[in-house]
Structures are given as structure tokens and as C-alpha cells.
N, C-alpha and C positions, 0 to 999 in steps of 0.2 A: 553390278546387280546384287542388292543386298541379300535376297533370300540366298542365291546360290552361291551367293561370295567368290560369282565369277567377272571377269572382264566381258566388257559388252562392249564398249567402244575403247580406243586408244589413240593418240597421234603424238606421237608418228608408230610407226610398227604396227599396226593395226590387224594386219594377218598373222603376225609372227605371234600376237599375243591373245586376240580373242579368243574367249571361252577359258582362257587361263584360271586355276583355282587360287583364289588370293584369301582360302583361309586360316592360312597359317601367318600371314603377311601380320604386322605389328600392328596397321589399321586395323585389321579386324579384331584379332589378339588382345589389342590393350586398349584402344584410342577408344573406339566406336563403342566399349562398355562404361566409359568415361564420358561421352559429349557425341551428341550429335553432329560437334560442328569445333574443328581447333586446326592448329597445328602442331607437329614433331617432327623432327628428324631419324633417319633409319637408313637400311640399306635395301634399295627394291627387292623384292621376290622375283621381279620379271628380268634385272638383268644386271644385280647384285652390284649396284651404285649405290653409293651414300649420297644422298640428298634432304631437301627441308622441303616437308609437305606440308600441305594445307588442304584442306576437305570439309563438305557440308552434305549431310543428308537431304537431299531435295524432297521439301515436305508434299505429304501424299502421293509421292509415288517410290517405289521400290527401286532407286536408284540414289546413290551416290556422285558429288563430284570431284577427282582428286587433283589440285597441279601441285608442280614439284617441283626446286631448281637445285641444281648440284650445289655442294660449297666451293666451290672455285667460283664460280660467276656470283651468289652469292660476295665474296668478298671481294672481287671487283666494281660489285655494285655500293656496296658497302664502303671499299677506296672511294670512288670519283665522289662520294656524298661530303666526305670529310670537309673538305674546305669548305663546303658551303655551308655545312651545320656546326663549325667547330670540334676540336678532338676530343675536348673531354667531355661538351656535351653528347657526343656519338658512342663514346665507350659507355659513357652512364647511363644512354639508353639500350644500348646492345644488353648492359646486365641488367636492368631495370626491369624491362621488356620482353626481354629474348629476342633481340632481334628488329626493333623499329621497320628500319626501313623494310623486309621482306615481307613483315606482317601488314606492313602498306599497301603494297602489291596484293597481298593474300588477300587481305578486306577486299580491293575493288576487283579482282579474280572471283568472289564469293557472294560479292554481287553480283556479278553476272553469271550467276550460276543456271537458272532458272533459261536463261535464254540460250545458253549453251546446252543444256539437257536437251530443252526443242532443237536446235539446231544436231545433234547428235543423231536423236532419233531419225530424224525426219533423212539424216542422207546415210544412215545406218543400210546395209544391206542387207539384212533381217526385214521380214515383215514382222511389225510389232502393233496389235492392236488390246484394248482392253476393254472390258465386259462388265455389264453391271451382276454380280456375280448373284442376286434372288432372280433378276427378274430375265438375265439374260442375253439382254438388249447391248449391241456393241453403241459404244460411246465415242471412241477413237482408234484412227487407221494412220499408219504412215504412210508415205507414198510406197513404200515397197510391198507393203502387206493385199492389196489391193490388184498392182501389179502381179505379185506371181499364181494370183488367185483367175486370173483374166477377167475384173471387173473394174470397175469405176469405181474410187472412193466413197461416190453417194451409193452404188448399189453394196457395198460393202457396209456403211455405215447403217442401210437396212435390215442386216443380220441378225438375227436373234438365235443363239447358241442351242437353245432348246427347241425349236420346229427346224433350224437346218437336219436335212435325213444325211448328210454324209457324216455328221455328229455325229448321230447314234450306228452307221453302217459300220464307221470302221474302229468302233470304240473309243472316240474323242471324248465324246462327253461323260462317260462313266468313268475317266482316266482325269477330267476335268471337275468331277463330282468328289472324286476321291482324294486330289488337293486339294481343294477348299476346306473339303471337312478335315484332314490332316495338318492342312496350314503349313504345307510345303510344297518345293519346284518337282514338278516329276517331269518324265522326258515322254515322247513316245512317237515312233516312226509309222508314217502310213502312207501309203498308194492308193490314191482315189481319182477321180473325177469331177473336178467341182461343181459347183453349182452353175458357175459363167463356162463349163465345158471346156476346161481345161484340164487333162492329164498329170500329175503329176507325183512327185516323189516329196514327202517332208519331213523333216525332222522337227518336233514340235516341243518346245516346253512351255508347260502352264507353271505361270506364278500367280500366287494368289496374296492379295494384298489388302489394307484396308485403308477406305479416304472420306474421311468428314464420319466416322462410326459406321461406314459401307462397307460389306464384303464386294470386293472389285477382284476378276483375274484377266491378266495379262498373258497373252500370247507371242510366245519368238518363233516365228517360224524362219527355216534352213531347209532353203530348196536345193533339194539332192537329188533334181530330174537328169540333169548333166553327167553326174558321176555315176544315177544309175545305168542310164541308158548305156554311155560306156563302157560297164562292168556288163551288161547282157551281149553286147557286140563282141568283148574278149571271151564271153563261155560261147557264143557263136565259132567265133574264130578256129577257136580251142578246138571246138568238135568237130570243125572243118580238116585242122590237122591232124588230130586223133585218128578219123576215119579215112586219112589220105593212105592209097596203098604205095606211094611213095616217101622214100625218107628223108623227114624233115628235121634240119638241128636247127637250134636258134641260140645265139651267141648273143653277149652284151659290147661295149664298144671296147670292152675291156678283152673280147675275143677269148672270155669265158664260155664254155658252154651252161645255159640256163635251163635246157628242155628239149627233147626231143620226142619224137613219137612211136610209136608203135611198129609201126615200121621199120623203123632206123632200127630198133633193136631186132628185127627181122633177119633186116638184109646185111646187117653188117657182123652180127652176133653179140654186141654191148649192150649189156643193160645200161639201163640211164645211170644207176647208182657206180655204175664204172666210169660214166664220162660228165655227169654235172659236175661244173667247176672246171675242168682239164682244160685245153689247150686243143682246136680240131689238131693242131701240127700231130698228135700223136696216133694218127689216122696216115700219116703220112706212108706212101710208096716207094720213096725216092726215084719215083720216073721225071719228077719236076726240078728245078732247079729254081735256085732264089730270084731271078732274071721273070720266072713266070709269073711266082707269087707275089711280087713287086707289083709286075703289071697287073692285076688284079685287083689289089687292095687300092693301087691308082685308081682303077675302073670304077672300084664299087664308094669312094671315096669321092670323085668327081660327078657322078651321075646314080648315084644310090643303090647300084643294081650291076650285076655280073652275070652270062652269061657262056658256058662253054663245058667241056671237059675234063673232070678232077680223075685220075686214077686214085686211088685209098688202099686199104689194108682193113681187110677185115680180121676179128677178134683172132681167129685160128691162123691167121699169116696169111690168108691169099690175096691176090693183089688181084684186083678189078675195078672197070670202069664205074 
């Protein structure tokens, strides 16, 4: 994505590297203030391979497309050519050139640039729509944008940025007012209701762009209803065990302690700052023998869950159930 000189799509690696900032990356660096559209060789920023790129600005819209192939395959592909074009005409084009045959490839990779951009967007899991940025009027939806709004692409495509009210309720559109006139991505997170009665959580950035002498902005939206909802279920949780008048410790599988409650440090006399990180063994009583705690770890190991009673050692040495 050009404005933000971040990854928007990727294959393979796709999670591992969206949203990555690629502007320190050589393309953006050296190439892209040179040509719209070339090739060079480098070593990725995403996962410090040297490979031969090639890339073209997809006109009118704020996107790039890059492919790449290592010099090892490269110069396998480069071998099996030989015999069939002759060696010193292969070496005179390699120096000639930079490269013939990959730049072959590259060409017809860069023609289909335009139809892979569509194909990108459209099974992208961003919603991505774009707006005609005077008049307001959305122009285009991906299938996902549409989706995580609970609408139908044609009621989506009825949208006008300036009469929707959840625009102006949660601050989108003075947030989308103030790219355009800056002529850059800004980001911004909101909790609404849509229009199609859908709840939700987003993480939103407006890019603002320009196509045929139009101001046009583009929308990515990052539905974060999943991770909120489950971030409000853990501060639930949390205060369910906070206000337990029983004590609760919580280990990782590492059979560190991570947390305990209020109570623990009650009934036992440990602050947490005494037992995050340690080992429960050092709670230990010695009424148990290793035969118990076997069977235990079997228990909770097989069936997720233990039931029975531990004697321990509280802070002062006493020993209770």
C-alpha cells in the first residue's frame, strides 16, 4: 500500500507479514523515486533473502505489485535455457540486459498486474471500499467490506460518507476530513452499530488518493469484534477471581505461577510479588510424596481438571489444608 508503505497482501506468509512497514525496504528507498515500474535485486526487509524483484505501480490506485524470485532458481532457470538459446548468446544477454530470461517472466508477471490487484483485494480479509472523496458517494466494496458491515454489497454501494450518522457519531468522518486535506493514512479505532444493525469493533484507516485528477479515499477496515469481545470476557473473568473469597493461583504449562488473587495472598500470607514466576512446589508441606503429585499431573493432564486435597505451607510455616 503506497501511502503507508505497508504490506496489504502477501503469498505466502500472509499473517506473518501484513501490515509490515516496508519503508525503509530498497523499493521504497531507491526504486519507486526512480520508476514507477522496474526491476532490482536486494535482500527482503520481510525475511532477509536476497532475491530479483520486479514491480509496477497499479495506476489509479494506491497500490503496488511486487514478485520476486531468489538467485538460486533464478539460475536454474537460467541453466535449462542455455541449450536452447546458445551460451554466448545467454551470457550477451544476461550482460546486455540484466537478466533476459527473468525480465521475460517479469513482463508477463506485470501484465497481469491489474488482474491480480482485483483478485487480491477481493479475497483480502480487510474490508476495503473507496469513496469519491467531494461528493462522498462510495464507488467500490470488496466482498468483505460489505460482509463485516451486515449488508449486501448493493446496500453498501448506496452509501454516501456524508449523510451516514455513524460517520459523524463516532468521529469517522472529521478523521476522514482531515486525510484528505493532509494527504495522508491516518488510523482510527471505533465501536458502533451499523447501519445494517450490526455491532461491532474496527480498526479503520483512511487512505486518500487521487484517480483521473479526483480526490478519492479508500477504507481498510480490521474487524476487531473477536478480540474485543474476548478481551471484555478476560476483565469479566479477572473480577470474578479478584472477588473470589477463595484462593485462586493460575500457572502456565510451564507450571509458573502468572496470577493469583486476593485471597491467595490472604490465606496463605504471599504476596503475589513473592510467588509470580516461582514454582507452586514451594508451597509444598511434605505430607505428599512424588507417587501423589504424579497422579495429579496424570489427572489433570488426561482430563483437564483435578480434584481433591493439597496440604501447603503457608508464608509463616504453618501447614494446612
Amino acid at each position: 500500500h503506497l501511502p503507508s508503505k505497508r504490506v496489504a497482501a502477501r503469498a505466502p506468509d500472509f499473517e506473518k507479514t501484513f501490515n509490515q512497514d516496508m519503508g525503509k525496504s530498497t523499493l521504497f528507498s531507491e526504486q519507486l523515486q526512480r520508476s514507477p515500474v522496474g526491476t532490482y535485486f536486494a535482500s527482503s526487509v520481510l525475511d532477509n533473502t536476497e532475491r530479483i524483484f520486479a514491480y509496477r505501480v497499479i495506476e489509479g490506485f494506491p497500490f503496488l505489485v511486487v514478485s520476486a524470485i531468489d538467485e538460486e532458481d533464478f539460475l536454474k532457470d537460467l541453466t535449462k535455457a542455455l541449450p536452447r538459446i546458445g551460451l554466448v548468446l545467454a551470457l550477451l544477454s544476461v550482460l546486455m540486459i540484466g537478466g533476459s530470461a527473468y525480465l521475460v517472466r517479469s513482463h508477463k508477471t506485470l501484465n497481469e498486474a491489474n488482474e491480480l490487484s482485483r483478485q487480491m483485494l477481493d479475497s483480502s480479509p480487510m474490508g476495503i471500499a473507496v469513496y469519491d472523496g467531494r461528493s462522498g458517494a462510495c464507488q467500490a466494496v470488496n466482498p468483505s467490506f460489505p460482509a463485516m458491515l451486515g449488508a449486501t454489497p448493493e446496500e453498501a454501494l448506496k452509501q454516501n460518507f456524508n449523510t451516514v450518522k455513524n460517520w459523524k457519531t463516532t468521529g469517522m468522518l472529521d478523521t476522514a476530513m482531515e486525510s484528505m486535506r493532509r494527504g495522508v493514512s491516518l488510523r482510527k479505532e471505533v465501536h458502533m452499530t451499523t447501519s445494517f444493525g450490526r455491532e461491532i469493533w474496527l480498526e479503520i484507516i483512511f487512505c486518500p488518493f487521487e484517480h483521473n485528477g479526483k480526490k478519492q479515499l479508500m477504507l481498510m477496515l480490521d474487524d476487531r469484534t473477536a478480540a474485543r469481545v474476548a478481551e471484555k470476557q478476560l476483565r469479566l473473568a479477572q473480577k470474578v477471581i479478584d472477588s473470589s473469597s477463595e484462593a485462586i493461583m493460575i500457572t502456565n504449562t510451564q507450571q509458573q505461577i502468572i496470577s493469583v488473587n486476593a485471597a491467595f495472598e490472604t490465606i496463605t500470607g504471599f504476596p503475589s510479588s513473592e510467588v509470580l514466576g516461582q514454582n507452586p512446589k514451594m508451597f509444598g508441606s511434605g505430607k505428599h510424596d512424588a507417587e501423589f503429585f504424579c497422579a495429579m499431573w496424570q489427572e489433570i493432564n488426561d482430563t483437564g481438571r483435578w480434584e481433591g486435597e493439597i496440604w501447603d505451607r503457608r508464608r509463616d510455616g504453618e501447614i494446612y489444608p
